[in-house]
C-alpha positions as CSV (number, residue, x, y, z in Angstrom):
1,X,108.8,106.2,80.1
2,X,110.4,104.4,82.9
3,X,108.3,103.2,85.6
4,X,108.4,100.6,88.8
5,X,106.2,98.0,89.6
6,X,106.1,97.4,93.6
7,X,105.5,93.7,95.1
8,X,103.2,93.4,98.0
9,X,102.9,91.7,101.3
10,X,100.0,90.3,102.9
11,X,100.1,91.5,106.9
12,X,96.6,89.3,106.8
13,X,94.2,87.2,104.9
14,X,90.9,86.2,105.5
15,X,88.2,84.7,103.9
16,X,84.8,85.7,104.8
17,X,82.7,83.9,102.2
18,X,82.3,82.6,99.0
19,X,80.2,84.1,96.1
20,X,77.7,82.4,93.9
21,X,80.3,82.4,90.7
22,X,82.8,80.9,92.9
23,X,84.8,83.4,94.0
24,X,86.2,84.0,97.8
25,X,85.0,87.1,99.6
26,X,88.3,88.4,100.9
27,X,89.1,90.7,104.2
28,X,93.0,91.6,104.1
29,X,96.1,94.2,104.5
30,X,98.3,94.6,101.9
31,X,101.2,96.6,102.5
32,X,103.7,97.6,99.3
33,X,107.9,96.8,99.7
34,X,111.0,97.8,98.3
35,X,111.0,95.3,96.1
36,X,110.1,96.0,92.3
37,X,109.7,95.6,88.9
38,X,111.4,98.3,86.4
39,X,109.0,98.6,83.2
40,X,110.5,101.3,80.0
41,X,107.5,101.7,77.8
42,X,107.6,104.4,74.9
43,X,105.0,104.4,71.7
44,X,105.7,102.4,68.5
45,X,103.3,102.4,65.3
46,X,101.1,99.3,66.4
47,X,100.6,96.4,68.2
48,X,102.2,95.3,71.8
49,X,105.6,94.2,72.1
50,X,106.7,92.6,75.0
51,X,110.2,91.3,76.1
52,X,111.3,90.5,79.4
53,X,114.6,89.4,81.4
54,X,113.4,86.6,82.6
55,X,112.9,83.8,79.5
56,X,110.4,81.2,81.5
57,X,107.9,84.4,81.1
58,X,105.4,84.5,78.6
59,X,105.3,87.7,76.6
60,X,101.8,87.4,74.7
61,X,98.4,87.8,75.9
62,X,99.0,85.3,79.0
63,X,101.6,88.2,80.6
64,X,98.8,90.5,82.6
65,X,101.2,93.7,81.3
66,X,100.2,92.7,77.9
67,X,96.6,92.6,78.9
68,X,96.7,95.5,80.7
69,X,97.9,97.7,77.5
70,X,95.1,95.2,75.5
71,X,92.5,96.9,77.4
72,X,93.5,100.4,77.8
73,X,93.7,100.5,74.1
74,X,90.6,99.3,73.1
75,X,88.7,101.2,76.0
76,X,90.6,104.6,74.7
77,X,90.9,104.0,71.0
78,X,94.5,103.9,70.8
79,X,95.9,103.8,67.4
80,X,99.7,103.7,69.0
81,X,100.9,100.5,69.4
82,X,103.5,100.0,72.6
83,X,106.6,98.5,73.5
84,X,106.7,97.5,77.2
85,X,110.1,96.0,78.4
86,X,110.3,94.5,81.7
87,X,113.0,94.1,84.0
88,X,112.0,91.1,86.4
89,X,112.9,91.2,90.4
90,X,110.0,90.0,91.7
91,X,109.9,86.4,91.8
92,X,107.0,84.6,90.1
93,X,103.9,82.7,91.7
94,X,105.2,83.5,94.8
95,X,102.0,85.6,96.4
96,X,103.6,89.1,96.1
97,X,101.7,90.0,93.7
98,X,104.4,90.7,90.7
99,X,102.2,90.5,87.6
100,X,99.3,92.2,88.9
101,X,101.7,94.8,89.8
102,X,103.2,95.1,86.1
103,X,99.7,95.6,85.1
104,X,98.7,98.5,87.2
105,X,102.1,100.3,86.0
106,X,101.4,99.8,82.6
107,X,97.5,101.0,83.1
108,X,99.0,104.3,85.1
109,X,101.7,104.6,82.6
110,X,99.4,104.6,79.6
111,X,97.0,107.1,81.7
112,X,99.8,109.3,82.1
113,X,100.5,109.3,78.6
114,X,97.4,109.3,76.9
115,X,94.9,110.5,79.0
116,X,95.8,112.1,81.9
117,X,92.4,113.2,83.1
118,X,91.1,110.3,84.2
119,X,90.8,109.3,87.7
120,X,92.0,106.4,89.8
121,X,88.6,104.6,89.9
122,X,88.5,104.2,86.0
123,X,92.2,102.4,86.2
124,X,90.4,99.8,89.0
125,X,87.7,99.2,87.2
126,X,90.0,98.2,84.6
127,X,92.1,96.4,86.7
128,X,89.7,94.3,88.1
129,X,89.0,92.5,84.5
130,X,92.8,91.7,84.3
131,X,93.1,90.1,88.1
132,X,91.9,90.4,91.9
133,X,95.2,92.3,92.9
134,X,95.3,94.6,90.2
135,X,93.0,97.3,92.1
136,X,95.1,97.2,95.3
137,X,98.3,97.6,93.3
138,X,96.8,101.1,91.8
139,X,96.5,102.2,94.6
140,X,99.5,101.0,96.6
141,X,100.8,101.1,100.3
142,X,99.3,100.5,103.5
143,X,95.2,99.3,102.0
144,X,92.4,97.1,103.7
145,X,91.5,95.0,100.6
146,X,87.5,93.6,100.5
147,X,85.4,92.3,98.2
148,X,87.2,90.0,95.8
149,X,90.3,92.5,96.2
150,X,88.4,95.5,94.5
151,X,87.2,97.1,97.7
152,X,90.0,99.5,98.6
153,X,90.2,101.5,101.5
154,X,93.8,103.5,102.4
155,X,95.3,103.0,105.9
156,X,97.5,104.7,108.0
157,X,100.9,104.5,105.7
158,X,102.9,100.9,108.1
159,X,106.7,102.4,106.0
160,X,110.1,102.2,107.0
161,X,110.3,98.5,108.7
162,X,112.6,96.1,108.0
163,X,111.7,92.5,106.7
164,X,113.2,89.4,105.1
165,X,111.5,88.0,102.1
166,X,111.8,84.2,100.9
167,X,110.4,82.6,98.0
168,X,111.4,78.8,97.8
169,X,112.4,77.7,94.9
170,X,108.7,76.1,93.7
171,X,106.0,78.4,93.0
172,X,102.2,77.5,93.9
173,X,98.5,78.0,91.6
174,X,96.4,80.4,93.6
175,X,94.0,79.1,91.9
176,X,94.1,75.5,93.0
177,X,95.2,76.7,96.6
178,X,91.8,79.0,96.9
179,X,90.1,75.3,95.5
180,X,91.0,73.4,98.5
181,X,90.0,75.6,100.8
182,X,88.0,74.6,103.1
183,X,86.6,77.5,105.2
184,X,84.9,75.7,107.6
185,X,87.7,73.8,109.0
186,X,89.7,77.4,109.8
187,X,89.5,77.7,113.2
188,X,91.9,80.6,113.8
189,X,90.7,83.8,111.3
190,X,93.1,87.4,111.2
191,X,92.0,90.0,114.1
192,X,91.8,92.8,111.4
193,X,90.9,95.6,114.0
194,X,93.6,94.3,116.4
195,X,95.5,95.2,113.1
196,X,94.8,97.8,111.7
197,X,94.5,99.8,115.5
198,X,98.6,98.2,116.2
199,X,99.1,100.0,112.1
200,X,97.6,103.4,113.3
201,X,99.7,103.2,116.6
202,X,103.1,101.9,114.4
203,X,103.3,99.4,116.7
204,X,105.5,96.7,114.9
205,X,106.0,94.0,117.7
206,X,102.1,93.9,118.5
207,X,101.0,93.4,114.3
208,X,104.1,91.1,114.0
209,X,102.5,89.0,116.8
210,X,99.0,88.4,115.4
211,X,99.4,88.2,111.8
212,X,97.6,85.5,110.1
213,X,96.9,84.1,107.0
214,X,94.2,81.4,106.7
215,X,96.0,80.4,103.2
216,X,98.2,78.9,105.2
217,X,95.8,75.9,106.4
218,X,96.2,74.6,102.6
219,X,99.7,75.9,101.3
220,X,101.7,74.7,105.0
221,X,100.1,71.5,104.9
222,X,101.3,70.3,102.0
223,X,104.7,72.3,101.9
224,X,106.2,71.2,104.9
225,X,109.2,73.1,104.1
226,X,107.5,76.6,104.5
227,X,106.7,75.6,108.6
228,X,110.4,75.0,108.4
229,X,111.4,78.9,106.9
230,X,109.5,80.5,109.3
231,X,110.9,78.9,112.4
232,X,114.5,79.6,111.0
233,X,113.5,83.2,110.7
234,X,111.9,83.5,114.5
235,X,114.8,81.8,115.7
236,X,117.3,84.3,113.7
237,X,115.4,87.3,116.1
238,X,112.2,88.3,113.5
239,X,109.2,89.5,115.4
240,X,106.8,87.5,113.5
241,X,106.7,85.4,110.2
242,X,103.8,85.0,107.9
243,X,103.1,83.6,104.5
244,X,101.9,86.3,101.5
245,X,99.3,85.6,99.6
246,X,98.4,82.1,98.9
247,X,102.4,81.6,99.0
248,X,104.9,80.5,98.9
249,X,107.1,83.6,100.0
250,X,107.5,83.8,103.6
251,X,108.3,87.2,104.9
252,X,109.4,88.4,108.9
253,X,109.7,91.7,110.3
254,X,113.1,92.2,112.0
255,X,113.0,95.6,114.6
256,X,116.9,95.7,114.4
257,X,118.9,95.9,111.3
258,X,122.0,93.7,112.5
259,X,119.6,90.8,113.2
260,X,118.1,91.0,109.6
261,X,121.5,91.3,108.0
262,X,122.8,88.3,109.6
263,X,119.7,86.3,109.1
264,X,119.7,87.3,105.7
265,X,122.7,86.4,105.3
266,X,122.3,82.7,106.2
267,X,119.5,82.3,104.6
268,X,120.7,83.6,101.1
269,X,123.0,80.2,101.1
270,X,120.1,78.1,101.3
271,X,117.1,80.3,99.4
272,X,118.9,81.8,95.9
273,X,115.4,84.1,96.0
274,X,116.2,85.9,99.8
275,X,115.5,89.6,100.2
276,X,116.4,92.3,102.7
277,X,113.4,95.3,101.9
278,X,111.4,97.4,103.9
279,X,107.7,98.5,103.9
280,X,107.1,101.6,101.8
């Protein structure tokens, strides 16, 4: 079986509060790209076999795909064992989400070829023991994410527009980004109506305009560079820039073709990791 495992984007980020356990309470949009993963999976006589293009990847029980088959298999008795390869496009510890994507894939997959019957909500629950993005991923396109990222609610589909991707070539720890935090000090937090109302209408130029990401307060400050990418991208013609996840991809929405091909272009020399996609 040959499946694809789609990055996201963050179009916002906000955090609304912090639980008792420690983890942020999260209001954001995700949106899924053109951007993926390609997973072949097929049935061997035990265990999980992993193997990967990418050799800096681990391919035990630290890759989420792994953990993802792990739990399916005990939770459904599987006697199979599986063989999951994975083609790698989406860069890593970048905030797009790439192996929290692999792992819902492999969870659907497995569904599909095991036990069909079950629903959507059974994969999230599932999905939520593996990682915070794993939920959304399950679900896929245009979502309002709540909760700890569990919380999904569908929006109006936001497909079809153009963007530029970069990830720099340093990756960041979500984990230690989330720990210095401070949400009192955010002044500025995500309009999500404003948002979500300027998705319903398909209104690029108004979204692209009041994105925000209050990640960016932490990851910014102390990667000066990523200011830098996403003044090179407004001044290449892109509607709006904004950091995904807790970064450090930068993406920008582009409302002409030309301008994104030519910025994209430019930027390839400098960023090896530079992507021309659009929302799906």
């Amino acid at each position: 079986m040959l499946v694809k495992a789609y990055a996201k984007i963050n179009l916002s980020l906000d955090v609304v509060g912090k639980r008792e356990d420690g983890y942020h309470l999260l209001k954001m949009i995700m949106q899924t790209i053109d951007l993926y993963d390609v997973l072949k999976m097929h049935k061997i006589k035990n265990g999980i076999h992993i193997d990967c293009n990418k050799k800096y990847l681990p391919c035990d029980n630290r890759n989420l795909a792994y953990k993802a088959a792990e739990l399916f298999m005990h939770k459904y008795n599987i006697k199979d064992g599986i063989s999951i390869n994975i083609v790698k496009n989406i860069p890593a510890a970048a905030g797009l989400a790439g192996g929290s994507a692999d792992a819902a894939a492999v969870l659907k997959a497995m569904r599909d070829m095991y036990v069909p019957e079950i629903h959507n909500s059974e994969l999230i629950k599932m999905g939520l023991d593996i990682g915070a993005d794993v939920p959304y991923c399950i679900i896929g396109g245009t979502a309002l994410c709540e909760g700890i990222g569990e919380i999904v609610t569908p929006l109006i589909p936001f497909r079809n527009h153009i963007l530029i991707l970069i990830k720099p070539f340093f990756g960041v720890s979500t984990k230690e980004v989330y720990k210095n935090l401070d949400i009192n000090k955010v002044v500025r937090h995500p309009n999500t109506k404003l948002l979500i109302d300027a998705i319903r209408r398909n209104k690029l130029s108004v979204l692209s305009k009041n994105m925000k990401n209050v990640l960016e307060n932490v990851t910014l400050r102390k990667h000066f560079i990523l200011r830098e990418v996403k003044r090179e991208l407004i001044d290449f013609g892109a509607l709006g820039a904004l950091m995904s996840g807790s970064g450090p991809s930068i993406f920008a929405f582009f409302d002409d073709m030309l301008k994104a091909q030519i910025c994209y272009d430019k930027m390839k020399i400098k960023y090896k990791e530079t992507f021309i996609t659009r929302t799906i």
